[in-house]
Phi, psi and omega in degrees: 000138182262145186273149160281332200265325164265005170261142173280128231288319187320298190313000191258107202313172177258140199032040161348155150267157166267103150279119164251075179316093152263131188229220170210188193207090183203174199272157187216020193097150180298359175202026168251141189279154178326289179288054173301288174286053136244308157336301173265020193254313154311293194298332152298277156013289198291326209274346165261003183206032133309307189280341163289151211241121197091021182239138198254106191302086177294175148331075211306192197241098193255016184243152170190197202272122184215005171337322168310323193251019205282352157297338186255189176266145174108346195275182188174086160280119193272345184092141186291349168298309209294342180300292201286344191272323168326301228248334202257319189243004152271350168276335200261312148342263171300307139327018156275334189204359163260159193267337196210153166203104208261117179252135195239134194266133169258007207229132186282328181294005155292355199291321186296342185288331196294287183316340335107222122055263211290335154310339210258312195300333171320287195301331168287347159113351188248155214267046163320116150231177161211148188219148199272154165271105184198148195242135179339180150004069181257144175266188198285321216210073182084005184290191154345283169294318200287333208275320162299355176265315173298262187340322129328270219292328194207043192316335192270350186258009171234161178251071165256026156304306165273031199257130166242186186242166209229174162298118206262351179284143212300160195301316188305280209305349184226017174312295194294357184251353146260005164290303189296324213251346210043151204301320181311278174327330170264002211179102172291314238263004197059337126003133142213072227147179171211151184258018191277134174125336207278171185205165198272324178303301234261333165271016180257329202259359149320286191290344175285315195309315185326287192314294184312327171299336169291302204288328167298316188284324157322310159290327177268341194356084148249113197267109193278175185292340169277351156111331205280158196241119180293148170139000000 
């Protein structure tokens, strides 16, 4: 895959696809880094589409609606308005000139701008999806998976000297007391989830099934009416 971010303008294939990786700045637990779903947002991104031929890798969108975790200190959330008006005039953008444009999400409090944003540049004619980095029966939050996706990916960047367990009841049962509580309130420790286990292997064979699943919706781009590419 060739960077948007190292390329010279003459150089640029016609009508590219555009990947665009969005994440977030946000607490991850005592031993995960703020820039986790940015972290695994990239890393997806590249690891499903090196091999298409014209896709160009931007820079990612690395703030994103984080309001949930806004108890602890380091997160920095713009909120879903500023998202989706963010998400909305970079697509309007960019779509001058890329033929397509796949924002691929690492962070789940972005969906409603994605879901918002991407339905409306659809209707404007320009060739928008997005598709989640997310994994079946995962836990929610700085658990297992993510910590096993960092340790692939970044290995020097997680403490798991200090990695605790978080609140472990399934996300449906405390859904509504993190919408009331922020995540601080259901989970001191920001855990939603637990990392006792994880492994660098076991994120390795995480971000491939991811990538691969990219890369398959990618080829097929089939666009459900909320903009996300089915697959």
């Amino acid at each position: 895959m060739s960077s948007l971010a190292g390329a010279v303008w003459p150089d640029l294939p016609e009508r590219p696809l555009l990947v665009v990786p969005l994440g977030a700045v946000e607490q991850h637990g005592h031993h995960l880094p703020l820039a986790t779903d940015t972290t695994v947002a990239c890393a997806v991104a590249e690891s499903a589409l090196d091999g298409l031929d014209g896709a160009l890798l931007a820079p990612a969108l690395a703030y994103g609606a984080s309001g949930e975790h806004e108890g602890f200190p380091g997160t920095v959330s713009i909120g879903t308005e500023a998202l989706t008006g963010l998400l909305v005039e970079y697509g309007r953008s960019a779509c001058r000139w890329a033929g397509r444009l796949v924002l691929v999400n690492g962070h789940g409090g972005n969906l409603d701008a994605l879901r918002s944003a991407v339905p409306l540049l659809r209707t404007e004619g320009r060739d928008v999806a997005w598709f989640p980095c997310a994994v079946p029966g995962a836990d929610a939050h700085a658990g297992r998976t993510e910590t096993s996706l960092v340790l692939h990916v970044e290995p020097r960047a997680v403490r798991l000297d200090r990695a605790v367990a978080g609140e472990t009841a399934p996300i449906g049962e405390v859904l509504p007391r993190l919408r009331a509580e922020g995540v601080r309130g259901v989970s001191p420790t920001g855990v939603l989830g637990d990392p006792a286990g994880a492994s660098a292997e076991e994120g390795a064979a995480l971000l491939g099934d991811m990538a691969g699943r990219l890369a398959g919706a990618v080829a097929a781009w089939d666009v459900d009416p909320a903009g996300r590419l089915r697959g």
